[in-house]
C-alpha positions as CSV (number, residue, x, y, z in Angstrom):
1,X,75.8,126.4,80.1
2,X,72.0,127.3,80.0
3,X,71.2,123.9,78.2
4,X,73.1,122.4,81.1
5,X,71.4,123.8,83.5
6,X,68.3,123.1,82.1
7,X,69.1,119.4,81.6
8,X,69.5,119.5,85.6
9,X,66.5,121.4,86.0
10,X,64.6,118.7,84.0
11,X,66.6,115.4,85.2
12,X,66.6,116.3,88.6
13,X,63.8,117.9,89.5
14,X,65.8,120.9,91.0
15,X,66.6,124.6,90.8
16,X,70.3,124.6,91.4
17,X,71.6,128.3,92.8
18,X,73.7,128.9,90.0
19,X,73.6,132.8,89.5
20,X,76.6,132.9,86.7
21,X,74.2,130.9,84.4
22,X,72.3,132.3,81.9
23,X,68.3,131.3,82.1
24,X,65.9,131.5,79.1
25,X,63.6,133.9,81.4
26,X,66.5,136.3,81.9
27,X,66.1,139.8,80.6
28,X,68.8,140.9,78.1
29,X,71.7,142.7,79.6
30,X,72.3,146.2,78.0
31,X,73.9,145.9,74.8
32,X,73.7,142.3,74.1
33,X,71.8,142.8,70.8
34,X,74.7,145.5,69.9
35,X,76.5,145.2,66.5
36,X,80.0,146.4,66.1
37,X,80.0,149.7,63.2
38,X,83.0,151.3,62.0
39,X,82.0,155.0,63.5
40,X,82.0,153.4,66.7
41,X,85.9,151.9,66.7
42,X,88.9,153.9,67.4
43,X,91.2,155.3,64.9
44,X,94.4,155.1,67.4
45,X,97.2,153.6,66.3
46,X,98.0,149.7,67.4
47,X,100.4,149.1,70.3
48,X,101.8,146.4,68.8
49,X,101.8,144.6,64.8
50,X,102.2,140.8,64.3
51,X,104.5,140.0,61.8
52,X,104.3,136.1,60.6
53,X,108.1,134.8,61.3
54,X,106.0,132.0,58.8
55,X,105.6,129.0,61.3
56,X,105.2,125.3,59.7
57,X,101.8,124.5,58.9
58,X,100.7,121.2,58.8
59,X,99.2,121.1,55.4
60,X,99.7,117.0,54.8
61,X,98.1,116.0,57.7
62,X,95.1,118.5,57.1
63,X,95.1,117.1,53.2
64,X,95.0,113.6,54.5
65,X,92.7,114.5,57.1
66,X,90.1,116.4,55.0
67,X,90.5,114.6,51.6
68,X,91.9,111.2,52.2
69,X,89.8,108.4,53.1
70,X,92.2,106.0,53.9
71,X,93.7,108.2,56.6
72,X,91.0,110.8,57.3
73,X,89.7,110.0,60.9
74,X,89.1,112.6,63.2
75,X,89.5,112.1,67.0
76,X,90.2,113.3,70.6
77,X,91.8,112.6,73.4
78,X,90.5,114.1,76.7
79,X,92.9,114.7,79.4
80,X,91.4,116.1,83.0
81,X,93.8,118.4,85.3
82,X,93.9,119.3,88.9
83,X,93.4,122.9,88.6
84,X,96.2,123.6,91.4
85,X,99.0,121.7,89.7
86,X,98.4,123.6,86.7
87,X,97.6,127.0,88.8
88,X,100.9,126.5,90.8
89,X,103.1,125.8,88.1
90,X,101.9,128.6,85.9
91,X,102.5,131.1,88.8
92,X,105.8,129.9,89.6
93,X,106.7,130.3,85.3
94,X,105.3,133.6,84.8
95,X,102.3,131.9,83.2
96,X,98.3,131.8,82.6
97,X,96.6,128.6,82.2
98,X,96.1,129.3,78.6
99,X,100.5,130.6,77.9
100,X,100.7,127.2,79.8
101,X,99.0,124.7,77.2
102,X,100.5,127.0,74.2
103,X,104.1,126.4,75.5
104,X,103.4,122.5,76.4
105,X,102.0,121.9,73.0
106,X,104.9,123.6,71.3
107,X,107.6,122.2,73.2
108,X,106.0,118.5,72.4
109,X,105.9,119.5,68.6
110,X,109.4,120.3,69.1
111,X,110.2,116.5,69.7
112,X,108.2,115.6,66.5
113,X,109.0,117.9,63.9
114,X,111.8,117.8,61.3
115,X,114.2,120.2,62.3
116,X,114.0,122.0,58.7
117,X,111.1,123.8,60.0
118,X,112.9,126.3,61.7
119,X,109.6,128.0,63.7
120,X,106.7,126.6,65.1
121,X,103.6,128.6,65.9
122,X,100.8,128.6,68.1
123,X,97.6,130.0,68.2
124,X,94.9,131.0,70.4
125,X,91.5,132.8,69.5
126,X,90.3,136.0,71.4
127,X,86.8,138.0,71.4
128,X,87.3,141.5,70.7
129,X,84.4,142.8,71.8
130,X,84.7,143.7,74.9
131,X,87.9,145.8,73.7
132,X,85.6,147.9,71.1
133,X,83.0,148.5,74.0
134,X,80.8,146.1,73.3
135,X,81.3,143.9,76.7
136,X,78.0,142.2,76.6
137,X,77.5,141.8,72.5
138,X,76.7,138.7,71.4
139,X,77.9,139.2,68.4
140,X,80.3,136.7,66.7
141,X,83.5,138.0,66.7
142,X,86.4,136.3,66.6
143,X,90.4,137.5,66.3
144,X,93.7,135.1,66.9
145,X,96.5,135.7,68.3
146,X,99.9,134.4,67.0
147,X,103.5,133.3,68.9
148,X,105.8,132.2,66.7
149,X,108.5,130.0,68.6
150,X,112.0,129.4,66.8
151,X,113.2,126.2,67.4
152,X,116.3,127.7,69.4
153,X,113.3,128.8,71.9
154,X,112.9,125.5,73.5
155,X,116.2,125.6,74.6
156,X,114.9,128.4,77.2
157,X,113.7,127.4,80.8
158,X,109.5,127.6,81.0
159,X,109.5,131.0,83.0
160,X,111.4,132.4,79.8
161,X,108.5,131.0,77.3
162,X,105.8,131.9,80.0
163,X,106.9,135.5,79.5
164,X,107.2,135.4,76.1
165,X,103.6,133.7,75.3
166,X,102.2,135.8,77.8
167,X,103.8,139.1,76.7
168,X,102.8,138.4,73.0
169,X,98.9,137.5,74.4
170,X,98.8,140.7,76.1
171,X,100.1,142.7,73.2
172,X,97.6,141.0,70.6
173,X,94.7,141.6,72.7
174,X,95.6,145.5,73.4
175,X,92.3,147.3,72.8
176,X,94.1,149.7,70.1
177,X,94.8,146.4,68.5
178,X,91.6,145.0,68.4
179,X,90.3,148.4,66.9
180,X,92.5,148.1,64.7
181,X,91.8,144.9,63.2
182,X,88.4,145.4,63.2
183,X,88.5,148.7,61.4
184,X,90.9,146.9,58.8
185,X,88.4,144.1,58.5
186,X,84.9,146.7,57.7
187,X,87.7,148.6,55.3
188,X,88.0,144.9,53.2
189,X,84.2,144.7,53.1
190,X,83.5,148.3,52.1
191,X,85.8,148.0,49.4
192,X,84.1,144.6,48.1
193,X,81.0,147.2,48.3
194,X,82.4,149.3,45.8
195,X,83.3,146.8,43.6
196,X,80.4,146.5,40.5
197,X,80.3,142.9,39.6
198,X,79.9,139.2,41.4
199,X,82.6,137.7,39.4
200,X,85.1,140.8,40.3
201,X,83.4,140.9,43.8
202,X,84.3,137.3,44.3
203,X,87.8,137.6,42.9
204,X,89.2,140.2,44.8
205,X,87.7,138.5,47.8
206,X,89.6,135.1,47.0
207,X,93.1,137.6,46.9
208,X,92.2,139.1,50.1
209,X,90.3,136.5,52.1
210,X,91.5,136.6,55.9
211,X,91.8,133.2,56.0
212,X,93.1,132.1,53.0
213,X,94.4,135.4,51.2
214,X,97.8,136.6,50.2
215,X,98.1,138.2,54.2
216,X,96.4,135.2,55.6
217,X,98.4,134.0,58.4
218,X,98.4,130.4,59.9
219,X,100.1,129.1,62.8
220,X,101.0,124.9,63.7
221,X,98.6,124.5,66.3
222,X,95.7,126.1,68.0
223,X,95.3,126.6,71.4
224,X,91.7,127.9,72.9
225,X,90.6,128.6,76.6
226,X,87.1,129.8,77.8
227,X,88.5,130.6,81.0
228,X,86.9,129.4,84.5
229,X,83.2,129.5,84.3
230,X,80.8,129.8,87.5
231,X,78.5,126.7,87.4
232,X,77.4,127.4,90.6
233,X,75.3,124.3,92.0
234,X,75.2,122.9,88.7
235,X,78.7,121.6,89.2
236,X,77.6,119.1,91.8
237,X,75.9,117.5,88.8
238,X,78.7,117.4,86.0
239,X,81.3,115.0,86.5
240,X,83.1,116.8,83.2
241,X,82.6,118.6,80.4
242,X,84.6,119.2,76.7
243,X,84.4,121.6,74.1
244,X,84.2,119.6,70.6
245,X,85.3,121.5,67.4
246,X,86.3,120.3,64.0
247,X,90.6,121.0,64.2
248,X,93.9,119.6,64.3
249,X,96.3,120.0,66.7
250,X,93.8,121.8,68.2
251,X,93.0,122.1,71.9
252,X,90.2,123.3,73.7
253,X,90.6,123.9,77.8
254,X,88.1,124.5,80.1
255,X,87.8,124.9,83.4
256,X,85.0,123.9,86.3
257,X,85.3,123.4,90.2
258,X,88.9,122.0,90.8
259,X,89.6,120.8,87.9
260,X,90.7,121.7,84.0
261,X,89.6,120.3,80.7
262,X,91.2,120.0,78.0
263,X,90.0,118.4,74.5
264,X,93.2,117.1,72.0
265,X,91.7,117.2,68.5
266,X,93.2,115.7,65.0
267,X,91.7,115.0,62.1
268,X,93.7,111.7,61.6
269,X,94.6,109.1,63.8
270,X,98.5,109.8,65.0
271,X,99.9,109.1,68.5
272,X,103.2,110.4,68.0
273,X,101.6,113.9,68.7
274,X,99.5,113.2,71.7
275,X,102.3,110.7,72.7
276,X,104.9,114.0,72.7
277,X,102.3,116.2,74.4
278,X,102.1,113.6,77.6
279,X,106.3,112.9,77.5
280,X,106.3,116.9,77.8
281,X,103.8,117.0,80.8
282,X,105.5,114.1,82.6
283,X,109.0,116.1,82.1
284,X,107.4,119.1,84.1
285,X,106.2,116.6,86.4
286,X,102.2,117.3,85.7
287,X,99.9,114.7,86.4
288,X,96.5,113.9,84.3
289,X,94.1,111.6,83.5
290,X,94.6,110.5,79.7
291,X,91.2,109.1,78.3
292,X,90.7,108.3,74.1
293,X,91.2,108.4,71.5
294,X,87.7,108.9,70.6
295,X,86.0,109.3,67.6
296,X,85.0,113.2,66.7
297,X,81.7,112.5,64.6
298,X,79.1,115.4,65.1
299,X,76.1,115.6,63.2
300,X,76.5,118.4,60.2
301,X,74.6,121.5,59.7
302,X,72.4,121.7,56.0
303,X,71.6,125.1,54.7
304,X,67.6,124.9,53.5
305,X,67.5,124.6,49.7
């Protein structure tokens, strides 16, 4: 949002009032060089434990989409909201904007998936850092929340899978969860600490890696919101705005003025997906502006040699 506004500043020769924004002569808030340690987190015990109910993952399409380059092609599709349909409709399904997109997006899969995969699960990341007191760290810190929907699920109204996204969001986010985690996480790198040796270093880290480990846990699809940002005047001067990631089935959603966001990323080029998601929105009688595919190219970041 800074670069934003300072694109404005420069374009337009103004100084839009836009108090929520960052500006590079702003004095650092208290605590936003903070890093997290583990005396600092609590030792209570977690509310609540995710256990993997092993949701499909869509390892051919990420093969093909990372590997082969007959099919590899990654794209979008950018869809734009009025904020009240979605706001309305959330509060009359015991929803939030972001339980809203996770349900949609699984209920579409639902039309496209082989019924031998018997759950399908969605994803959405969260930042902890408020939850270990660290509400103005900039730290990167990142945790993800899991819902696992069995396919016997979608035969439930949206108020009933509003509840459940929303109950399993709340639960995943619980402070004494995000403690928890993070404790678990310095305990991994402590122990790689103790271990005397790259090649055994490296080893146990390939066993135990979060993300790719014998406890890593993966969902279907990933869901992500940043939640309604103040723009402030700068709004007048953005006709829209989309959050660009490398992902499939992924979907960013954002939020400005009176209207939402969201960003439908692949890594290959498939309608039947995007073509589900829209048949699903129609069904609940949501309108949007569909615009794409486009192509996802962004320039790549190169360590110095």
């Amino acid at each position: 949002m800074t670069n934003v506004y300072q694109y404005v500043v420069e374009k337009y020769k103004v100084e839009p009032n836009a108090p929520g924004i960052r500006k590079p002569y702003d004095e650092l808030f208290i605590g936003e060089a903070d890093e997290p340690s583990i005396a600092a987190l609590s030792d209570e015990k977690p509310i609540y434990e995710y256990k993997s109910k092993k949701p499909v993952v869509m390892l051919l399409d990420y093969l093909n989409g990372m590997y082969n380059p007959l099919r590899r092609d990654p794209n979008y599709y950018f869809f734009t909201f009025e904020q009240s349909d979605i706001m309305s409709f959330a509060r009359e399904s015991d929803a939030s904007v972001a339980s809203f997109f996770l349900v949609v997006l699984a209920k579409a899969l639902d039309k496209v998936l082989p019924e031998k995969y018997q759950v399908i699960g969605g994803e959405i990341a969260h930042n902890p850092a408020a939850d270990i007191g660290m509400p103005n760290s900039h730290s990167d810190l990142l945790t993800h929340v899991h819902i696992d929907y069995d396919r016997k699920y979608f035969k439930y109204d949206m108020e009933k899978l509003g509840t459940l996204t929303r109950s399993q969001i709340i639960l995943q986010t619980d402070p004494s969860v995000s403690n928890y985690q993070m404790r678990k996480h310095f305990s991994f790198l402590e122990e790689i600490d103790r271990i005397q040796g790259l090649k055994k270093k490296r080893a146990y880290y390939g066993k135990n890696d979060p993300g790719t480990g014998k406890e890593a846990q993966h969902g279907t699809f990933i869901v992500n919101y940043t939640g309604k940002m103040d723009w402030g005047d700068v709004a007048d001067y953005v006709e829209s705005y989309a959050a660009m990631v490398d992902g499939h089935l992924l979907l960013e959603v954002t939020s400005m003025a009176d209207k939402i966001f969201v960003t439908f990323m692949q890594l290959i080029k498939e309608k039947k997906y995007v073509d589900a998601f829209c048949k699903t929105l129609d069904e609940l009688g949501i309108g949007y502006k569909l615009e794409g595919p486009y192509p996802n190219v962004r320039p790549k970041h190169k360590l110095p040699q």
